[in-house]
N, C-alpha and C positions, 0 to 999 in steps of 0.2 A: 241635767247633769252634764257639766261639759268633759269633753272624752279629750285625752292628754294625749299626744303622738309619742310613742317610746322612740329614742335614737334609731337611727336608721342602722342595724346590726352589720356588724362587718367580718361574720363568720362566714368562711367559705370550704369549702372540703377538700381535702386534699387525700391524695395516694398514694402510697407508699408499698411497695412490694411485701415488707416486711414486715408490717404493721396491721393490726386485726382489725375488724369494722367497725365502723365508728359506734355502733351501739354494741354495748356489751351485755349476755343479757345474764340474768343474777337468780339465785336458786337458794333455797335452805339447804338442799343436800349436797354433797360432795358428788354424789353416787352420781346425782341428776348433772350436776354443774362440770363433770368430764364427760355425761352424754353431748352436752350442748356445745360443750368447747370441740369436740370432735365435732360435729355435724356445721357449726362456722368455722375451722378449718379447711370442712370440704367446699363450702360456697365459696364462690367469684366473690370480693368487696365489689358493694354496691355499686360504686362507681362504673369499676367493668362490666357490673351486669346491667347496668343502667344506659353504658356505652352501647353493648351487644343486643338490647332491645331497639334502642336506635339504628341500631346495622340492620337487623329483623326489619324495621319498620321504610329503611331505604329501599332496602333488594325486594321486599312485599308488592313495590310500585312505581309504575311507569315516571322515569323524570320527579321524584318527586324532590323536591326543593330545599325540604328544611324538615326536622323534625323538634318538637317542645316536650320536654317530658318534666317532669319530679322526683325528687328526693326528699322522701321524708324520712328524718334521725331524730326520735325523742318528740321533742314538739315544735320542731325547725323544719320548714319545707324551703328547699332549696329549687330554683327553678332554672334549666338546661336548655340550651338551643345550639342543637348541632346541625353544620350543614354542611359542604362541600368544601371550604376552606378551612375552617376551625369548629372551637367548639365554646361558645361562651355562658358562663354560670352567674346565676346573678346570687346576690348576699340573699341570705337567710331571713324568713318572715318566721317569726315567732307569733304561730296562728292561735297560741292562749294571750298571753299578753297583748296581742296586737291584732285582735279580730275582726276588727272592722276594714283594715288594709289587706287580710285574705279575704273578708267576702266579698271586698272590692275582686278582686283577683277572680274568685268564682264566679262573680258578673259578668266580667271581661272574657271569661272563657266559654261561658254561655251561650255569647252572643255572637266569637269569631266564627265568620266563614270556613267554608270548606276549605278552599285556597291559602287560605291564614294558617292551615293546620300543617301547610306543606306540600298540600296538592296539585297538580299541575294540571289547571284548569281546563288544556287544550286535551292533553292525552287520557286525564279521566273527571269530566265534567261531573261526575258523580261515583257514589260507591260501585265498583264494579262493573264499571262502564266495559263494556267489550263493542261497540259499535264502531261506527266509522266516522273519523276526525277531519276536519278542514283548517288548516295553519294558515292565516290570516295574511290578507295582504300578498298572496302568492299564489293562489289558485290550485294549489297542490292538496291533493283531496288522500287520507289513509285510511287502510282497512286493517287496521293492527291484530295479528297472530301473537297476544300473548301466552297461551297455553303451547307455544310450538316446542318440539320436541330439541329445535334448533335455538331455541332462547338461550342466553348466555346472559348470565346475570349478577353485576359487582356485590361483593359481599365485603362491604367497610365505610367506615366514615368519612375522611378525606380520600381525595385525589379526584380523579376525572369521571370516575364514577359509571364507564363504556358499558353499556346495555346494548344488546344485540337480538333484534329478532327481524320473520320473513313480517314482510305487507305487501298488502296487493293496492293498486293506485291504477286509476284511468290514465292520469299523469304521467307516471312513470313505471308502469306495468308492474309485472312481480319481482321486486328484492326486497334485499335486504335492508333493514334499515339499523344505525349505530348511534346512539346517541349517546351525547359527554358531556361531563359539568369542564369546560376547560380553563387554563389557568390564560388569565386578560391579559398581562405582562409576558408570556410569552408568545414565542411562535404556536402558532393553533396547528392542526393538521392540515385543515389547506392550504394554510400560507407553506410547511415541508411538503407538499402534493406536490405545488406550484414547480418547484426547485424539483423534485424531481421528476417528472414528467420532461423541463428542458434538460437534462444531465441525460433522460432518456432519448430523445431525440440526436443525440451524438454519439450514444455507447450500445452495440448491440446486447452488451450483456443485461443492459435495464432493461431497453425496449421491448413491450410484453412483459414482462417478470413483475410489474408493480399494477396495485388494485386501478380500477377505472372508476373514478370520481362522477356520477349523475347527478349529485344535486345537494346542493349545502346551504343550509339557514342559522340564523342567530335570532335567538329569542330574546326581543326586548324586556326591560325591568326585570331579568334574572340576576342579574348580579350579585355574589354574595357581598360587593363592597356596602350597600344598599343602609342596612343594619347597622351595617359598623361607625358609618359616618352617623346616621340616626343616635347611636349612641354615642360618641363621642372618641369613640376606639381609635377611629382614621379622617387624617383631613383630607381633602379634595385631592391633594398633591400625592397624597398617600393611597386612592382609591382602587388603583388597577395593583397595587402589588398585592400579588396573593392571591387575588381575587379570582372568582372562575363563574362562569356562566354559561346557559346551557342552549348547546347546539347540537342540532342536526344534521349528518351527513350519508349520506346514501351511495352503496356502490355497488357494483356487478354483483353478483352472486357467484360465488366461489366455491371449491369443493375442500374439505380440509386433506391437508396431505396424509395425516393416519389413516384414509379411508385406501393407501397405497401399500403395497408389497414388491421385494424382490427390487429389479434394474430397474422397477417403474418410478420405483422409489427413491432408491439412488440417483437418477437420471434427478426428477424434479426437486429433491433435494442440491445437489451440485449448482444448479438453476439459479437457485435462491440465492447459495453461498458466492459463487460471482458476482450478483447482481447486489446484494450487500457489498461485496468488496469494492464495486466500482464507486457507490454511492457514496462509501466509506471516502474513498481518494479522492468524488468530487466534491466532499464537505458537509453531506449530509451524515448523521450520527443515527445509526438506530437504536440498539440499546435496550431492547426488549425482542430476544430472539428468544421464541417459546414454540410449542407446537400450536398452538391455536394462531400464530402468529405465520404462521407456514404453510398457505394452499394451494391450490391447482384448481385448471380449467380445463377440458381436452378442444384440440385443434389438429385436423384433419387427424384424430386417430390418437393423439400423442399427446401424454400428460405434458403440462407445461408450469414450472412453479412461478410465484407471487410471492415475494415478500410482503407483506400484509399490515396494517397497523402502524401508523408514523405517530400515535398519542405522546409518546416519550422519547419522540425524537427533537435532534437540535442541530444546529451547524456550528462547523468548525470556527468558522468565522467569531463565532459568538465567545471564542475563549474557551478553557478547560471545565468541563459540569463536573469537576469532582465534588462539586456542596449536595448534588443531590445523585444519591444513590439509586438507580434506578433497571429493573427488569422483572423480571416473576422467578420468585425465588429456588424455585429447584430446577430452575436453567442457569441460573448466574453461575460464572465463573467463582472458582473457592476465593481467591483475592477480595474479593467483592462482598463477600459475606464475614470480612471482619469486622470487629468492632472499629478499628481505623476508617473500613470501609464506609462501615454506615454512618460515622461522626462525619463524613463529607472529608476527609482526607486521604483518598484514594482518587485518583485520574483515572478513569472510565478508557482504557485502552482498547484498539483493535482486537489484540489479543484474548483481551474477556468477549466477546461477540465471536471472536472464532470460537475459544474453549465452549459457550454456549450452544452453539451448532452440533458439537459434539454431543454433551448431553443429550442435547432433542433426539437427535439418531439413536442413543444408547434406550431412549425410555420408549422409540416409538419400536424398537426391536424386543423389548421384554415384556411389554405390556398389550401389544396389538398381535393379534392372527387373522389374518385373510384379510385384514381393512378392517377388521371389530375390533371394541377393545376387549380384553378378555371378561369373562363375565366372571369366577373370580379367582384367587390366590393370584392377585395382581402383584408381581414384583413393586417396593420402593411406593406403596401405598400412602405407606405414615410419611413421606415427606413432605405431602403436601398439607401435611398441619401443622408444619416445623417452622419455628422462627429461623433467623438469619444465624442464631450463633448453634442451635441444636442440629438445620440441614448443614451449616457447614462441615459439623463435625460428622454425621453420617455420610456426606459426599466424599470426606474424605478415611472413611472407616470402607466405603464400597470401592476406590481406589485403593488402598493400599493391600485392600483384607481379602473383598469375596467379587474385584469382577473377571480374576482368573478361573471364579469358580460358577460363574451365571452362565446358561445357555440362553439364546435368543429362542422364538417363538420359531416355527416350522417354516413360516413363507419369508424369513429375513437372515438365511443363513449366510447370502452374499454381504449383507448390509453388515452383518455383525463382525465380520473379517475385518474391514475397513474403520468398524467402530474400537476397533481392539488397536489397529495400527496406527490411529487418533490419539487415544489414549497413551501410548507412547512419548510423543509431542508432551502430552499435560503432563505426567511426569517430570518429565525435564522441566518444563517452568519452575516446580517448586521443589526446592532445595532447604537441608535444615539450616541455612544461612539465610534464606529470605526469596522472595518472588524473582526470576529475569526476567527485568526486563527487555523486548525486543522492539527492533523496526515492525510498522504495520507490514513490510512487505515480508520481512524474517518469521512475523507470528503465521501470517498465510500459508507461507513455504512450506513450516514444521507442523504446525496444527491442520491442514487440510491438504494443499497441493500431492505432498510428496505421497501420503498413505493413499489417496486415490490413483495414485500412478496404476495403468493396467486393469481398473474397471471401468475404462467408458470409451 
């Protein structure tokens, strides 16, 4: 019997907000067929839920590289591969018609390795590997703590994908270690280290205030470009755009600045906010001012802050990044979480990295007591599930509405004075005529300098 290849199907799924899932499913009752219609109203479409298994299955594991998953609609399985850069789908196998090219496909899947599946053969050579790693070629030996209580772990498909946990190393004793999927066309964090480490060397307001770099690698054949030229998506000329791979970098260990109350607070906050301002003037962009992004170290007695984190950093020199929106969202200035903003039509100013400062002090005053975070009836909870257009509008309902009416917690009642006289400043930016905008030295002035006048 000779078997006939059906055309190669060129159905692909698409998403639409407002559109139901692709299978609809069908009932003799009316009675039955509005239960059904309610209970797929309450589901995520496949797709999203297809994506969020993919996110589940990134944050579940150390570096992992790639994920493959399926959709099956009717009698079409659709086959996914997401990883750090995008996300690509391949056309639809009709596994009644065309049986023998899925059980090819089931062969195929049989037989891939661990590593094939997205695994990152160095940091877990097996299910479950908790033992200790040796990165090749470098003599650097880890003892990875991932059950740590201090783990920080990205939860999404694209970007850098920053993983944070403690290891212990003969090597390089006990830190912390940070790992990134990062993007190959741009500046990497050490090449912004580099820059500012010299900027530190001439400005006391850096020197000390920024992380201490121990030791940095790049892992060969990670590259998400890899695939894409395999398939035909990108030519050679095209390989490093977009593309991200995955490196290691290791630094001091640090203390977070929420674990701070009262002038202790204030003092290594101001710290920061300098030490930003100077970097700002020598050309360095930070652009992700958050509180994880805010710590300290003590020296002889005395908290000291660290601006933290250069993943989303860029230099002036490089032109205006208004194409790419960038920081964690219920620190962003409200400018920044328009729909302009996010279409990459907003210039990423000064002024938004000061209004950000603000915030951080506002959240680490209502949400922390004694250096804990509150265990619960945590002020401003739900914003951090908020999209860019739902937190902006809540940041700007806690603005205009209720932060005459919030108390700070018991040990930030100095902080909170200063977080009030801030807010002042942000007012004035926005106007029912549109954003001012200011000089980088004008946003300084009105959003930070003057309200600290007389506490420090």
């Amino acid at each position: 019997m000779n078997y006939v290849v059906p055309a190669p199907s060129v159905q692909y799924m698409e998403y639409r907000k407002d559109t139901s899932s692709p299978t609809q499913p069908t009932s003799n009752s009316d009675e039955n067929q509005t239960e059904e219609e309610e209970m797929q109203s309450t589901k995520p479409h496949p797709i999203v839920q297809n994506g969020l298994y993919a996110a589940e299955m990134f944050a579940a594991h150390i570096a992992r590289q790639h994920v493959v998953s399926f959709i099956i609609n009717n009698d079409y399985i659709y086959v996914w591969f997401f990883d750090r850069e995008n996300t690509i789908q391949g056309a639809a196998i009709n596994f009644i018609q065309d049986l023998p090219r899925f059980l090819v496909l089931l062969l195929i899947m049989q037989r891939m390795r661990y590593e094939q599946w997205g695994l990152n053969a160095v940091f877990e050579p097996e299910p479950g590997f908790l033992g200790k790693v040796m990165v090749k070629d470098t003599g650097i030996d880890l003892e990875l703590d991932v059950k740590s209580d201090e783990r920080v772990t990205h939860f999404g498909i694209r970007g850098r994908a920053t993983t944070v946990f403690p290891v212990k190393s003969k090597a390089l004793s006990e830190l912390p270690r940070d790992c990134h999927f990062l993007n190959e066309s741009l500046n990497s964090e050490p090449d912004i280290l580099d820059e500012v480490y010299k900027i530190a060397q001439r400005n006391p307001d850096v020197q000390g205030h920024v992380p201490e770099l121990v030791w940095f690698h790049k892992f060969k054949g990670t590259s998400t470009s890899k695939i894409r030229i395999a398939l035909g998506l990108k030519d050679a000329e095209q390989a490093e755009q977009g593309s991200r791979a995955l490196y290691i970098i290791v630094f001091r260990k640090l203390i977070p600045i929420t674990t701070l109350s009262g002038k202790d607070l204030l003092e290594a906050w101001w710290q920061i906010v300098k030490c930003h301002r100077a970097l700002w003037k020598g050309g360095v962009l930070h652009r992700d001012v958050s509180p994880s992004n805010l710590m300290v170290y003590r020296l002889r007695g005395k908290f000291i802050g660290v601006l933290n984190d250069y993943d989303l950093s860029s230099f002036k020199r490089d032109g205006p990044s208004g194409l790419e929106c960038t920081g964690t969202v219920p620190f962003m200035a409200v400018q920044l979480l328009t729909p302009e903003a996010i279409a990459g039509k907003v210039e990423h100013l000064y002024a938004h990295d000061a209004e950000s400062f603000i915030w951080v002090l506002m959240w680490v005053c209502l949400r922390y007591e004694g250096g804990k975070l509150l265990s619960k009836n945590r002020p401003l909870e739900k914003w951090l599930k908020l999209d860019a257009n739902e937190c902006r509008a809540a940041k700007n309902d806690f603005r205009y509405s209720r932060l005459c009416y919030m108390r700070p917690s018991g040990s930030h009642e100095v902080c909170w004075e200063v977080v009030l006289k801030c807010f002042m400043g942000v007012h004035w930016l926005y106007t029912p005529m549109g954003y001012r905008k200011l000089s980088d030295q004008s946003a300084f002035e009105l959003l930070l300098e003057e309200p600290m006048q007389g506490y420090l």
